[in-house]
C-alpha positions in Angstrom: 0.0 0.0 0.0 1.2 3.9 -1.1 0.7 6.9 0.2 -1.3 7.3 -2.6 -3.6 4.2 -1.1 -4.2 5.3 2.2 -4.7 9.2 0.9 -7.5 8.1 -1.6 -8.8 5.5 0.9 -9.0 8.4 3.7 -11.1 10.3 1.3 -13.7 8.3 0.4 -15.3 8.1 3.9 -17.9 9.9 4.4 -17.2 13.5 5.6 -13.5 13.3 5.1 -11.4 15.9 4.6 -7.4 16.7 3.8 -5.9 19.8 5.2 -2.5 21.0 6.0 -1.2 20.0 9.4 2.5 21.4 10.2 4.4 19.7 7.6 2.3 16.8 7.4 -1.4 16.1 5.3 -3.9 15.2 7.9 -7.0 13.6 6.9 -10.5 15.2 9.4 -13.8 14.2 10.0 -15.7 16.9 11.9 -12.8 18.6 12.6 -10.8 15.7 14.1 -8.0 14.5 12.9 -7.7 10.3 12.5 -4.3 10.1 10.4 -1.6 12.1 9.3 1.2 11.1 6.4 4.5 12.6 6.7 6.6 13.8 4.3 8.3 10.9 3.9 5.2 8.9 2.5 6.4 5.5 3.9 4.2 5.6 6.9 0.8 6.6 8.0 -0.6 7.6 11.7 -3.7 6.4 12.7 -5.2 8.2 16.1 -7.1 5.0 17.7 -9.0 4.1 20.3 -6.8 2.5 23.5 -9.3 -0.7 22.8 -8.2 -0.3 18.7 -4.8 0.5 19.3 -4.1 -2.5 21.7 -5.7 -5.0 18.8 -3.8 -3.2 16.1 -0.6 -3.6 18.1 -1.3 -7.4 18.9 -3.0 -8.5 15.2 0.2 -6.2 13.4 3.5 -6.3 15.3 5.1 -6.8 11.8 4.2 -3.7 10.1 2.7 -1.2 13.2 4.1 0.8 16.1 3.3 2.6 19.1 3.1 6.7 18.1 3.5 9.0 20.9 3.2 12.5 21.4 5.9 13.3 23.9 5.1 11.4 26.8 1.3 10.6 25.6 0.5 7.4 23.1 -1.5 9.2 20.7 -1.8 6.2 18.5 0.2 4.0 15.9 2.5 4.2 13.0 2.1 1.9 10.1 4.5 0.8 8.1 3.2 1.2 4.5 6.2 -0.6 2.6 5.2 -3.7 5.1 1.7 -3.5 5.6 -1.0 -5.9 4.4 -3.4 -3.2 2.3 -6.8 -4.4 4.1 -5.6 -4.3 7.3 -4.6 -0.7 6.6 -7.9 0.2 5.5 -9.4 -1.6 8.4 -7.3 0.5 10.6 -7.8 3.7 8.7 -11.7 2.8 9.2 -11.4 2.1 12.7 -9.2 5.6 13.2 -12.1 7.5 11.2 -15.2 5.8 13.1 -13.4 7.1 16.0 -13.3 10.6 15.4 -16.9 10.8 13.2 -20.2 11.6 14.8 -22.9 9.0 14.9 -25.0 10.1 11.9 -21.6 9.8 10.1 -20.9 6.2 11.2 -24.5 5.0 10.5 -23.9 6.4 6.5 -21.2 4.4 7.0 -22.9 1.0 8.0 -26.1 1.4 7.4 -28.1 -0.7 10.3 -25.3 -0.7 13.0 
């Protein structure tokens, strides 16, 4: 999976958005962030749930990372040279459902 992937991937949820943040693109739902790509486009940070992040960390060791922010875990880093392409989307879905509001999920999966 590319940078490329996980930036068209990011976008076709509903209510996504791309905007500028620092030197990074971050993607937004509702104003909240739920993944950034670096410069270096070879990894992707996903803002997770403890729960999500625990499962990612177990299900993934070979291609994602604890992220912190300082002192804080603020989520994980993927490793998009390594990664297996569905669990990134299933990650980037989980980092979005996160951050969306209700009425966004349920567009989302309809019924749940």
């Amino acid at each position: 999976m590319t940078a490329d992937d996980v930036r068209r991937y990011a976008l076709s949820l509903p209510g996504a958005i791309e905007q500028p943040h620092f030197d990074m693109a971050s993607f937004r739902v509702g104003g909240k962030i739920f993944a950034t790509l670096p410069p270096a486009d070879d990894v992707v940070h996903l803002f997770l749930t403890e729960s999500d992040r625990d499962i990612a960390l177990d299900l993934h060791r070979a291609f994602v990372e604890v992220l912190t922010w300082g002192q804080r875990v603020a989520g994980v880093r993927v490793r998009l040279g390594r990664a297996d392409a569905r669990a990134v989307r299933d990650l980037i879905d989980c980092a979005w459902a996160g951050k969306a509001s209700k009425t966004l999920r349920a567009t989302r999966n309809p019924g749940q």
